[in-house]
Every structure is written in C-alpha cells, then in structure tokens.
C-alpha positions, 0 to 999 in steps of 0.5 A: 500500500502506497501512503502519501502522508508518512505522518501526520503534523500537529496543528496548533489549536488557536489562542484566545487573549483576554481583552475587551470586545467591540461591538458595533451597533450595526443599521439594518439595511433599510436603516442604511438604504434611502427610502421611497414613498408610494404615492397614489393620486386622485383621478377621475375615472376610477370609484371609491369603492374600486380603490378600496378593493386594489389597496385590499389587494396590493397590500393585504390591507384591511377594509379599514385601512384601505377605506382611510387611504382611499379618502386621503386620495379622494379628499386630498388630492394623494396618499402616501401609501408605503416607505420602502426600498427602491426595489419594492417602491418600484413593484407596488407602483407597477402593480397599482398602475397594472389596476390603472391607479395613478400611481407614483414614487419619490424619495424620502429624505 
C-alpha cells in the first residue's frame, strides 16, 4: 500500500487573549438604504369603492385601512401609501398602475 502522508503534523489549536470586545451597533439595511414613498393620486375615472378593493389587494390591507387611504386620495388630492426600498417602491407602483391607479414614487429624505 502506497501512503502519501508518512505522518501526520500537529496543528496548533488557536489562542484566545483576554481583552475587551467591540461591538458595533450595526443599521439594518433599510436603516442604511434611502427610502421611497408610494404615492397614489386622485383621478377621475376610477370609484371609491374600486380603490378600496386594489389597496385590499396590493397590500393585504384591511377594509379599514384601505377605506382611510382611499379618502386621503379622494379628499386630498394623494396618499402616501408605503416607505420602502427602491426595489419594492418600484413593484407596488407597477402593480397599482397594472389596476390603472395613478400611481407614483419619490424619495424620502
């Protein structure tokens, strides 16, 4: 029989010193990533009610929070809807606009 490793070497287990651990308080991502607000406007065309159900649907809202957010669209003018990260401001967006919303996003600051 053919050995490649005639013997085997001792590895040194490593050595822990005493001392004081630094630990940094660390911001979740969405702390460290600009945030974007979904912003649904008034228009015209679309009903009360059909805004409501497309809240409902998009966010998962229930009735009472969809009705609030409809009345600040019909009363106001807008809604500022949801504070996200570009990537999901940008996905509710496209899915308020699929249901003919007009809907925008901006930057928060």
């Amino acid at each position: 029989m053919l050995t490649y490793f005639g013997f085997m070497q001792e590895t040194a287990a490593p050595e822990i010193a005493p001392g004081e651990v630094d630990i940094e308080q660390s911001k979740s991502e969405t702390d460290l990533e600009p945030g974007y607000l979904v912003i649904c406007w008034n228009d015209p065309v679309n009903l009360m009610d059909y805004v409501t159900h497309v809240f409902r649907i998009v966010f998962g809202w229930a009735r009472q929070k969809a009705e609030f957010h409809m009345l600040q669209v019909h009363e106001q003018g807008k809604s500022v809807l949801r504070r996200d990260s570009l990537e999901k401001a940008e996905h509710y967006v496209h899915q308020l606009q699929k249901y003919n919303l007009h809907a925008t996003m901006e930057r928060d600051e």
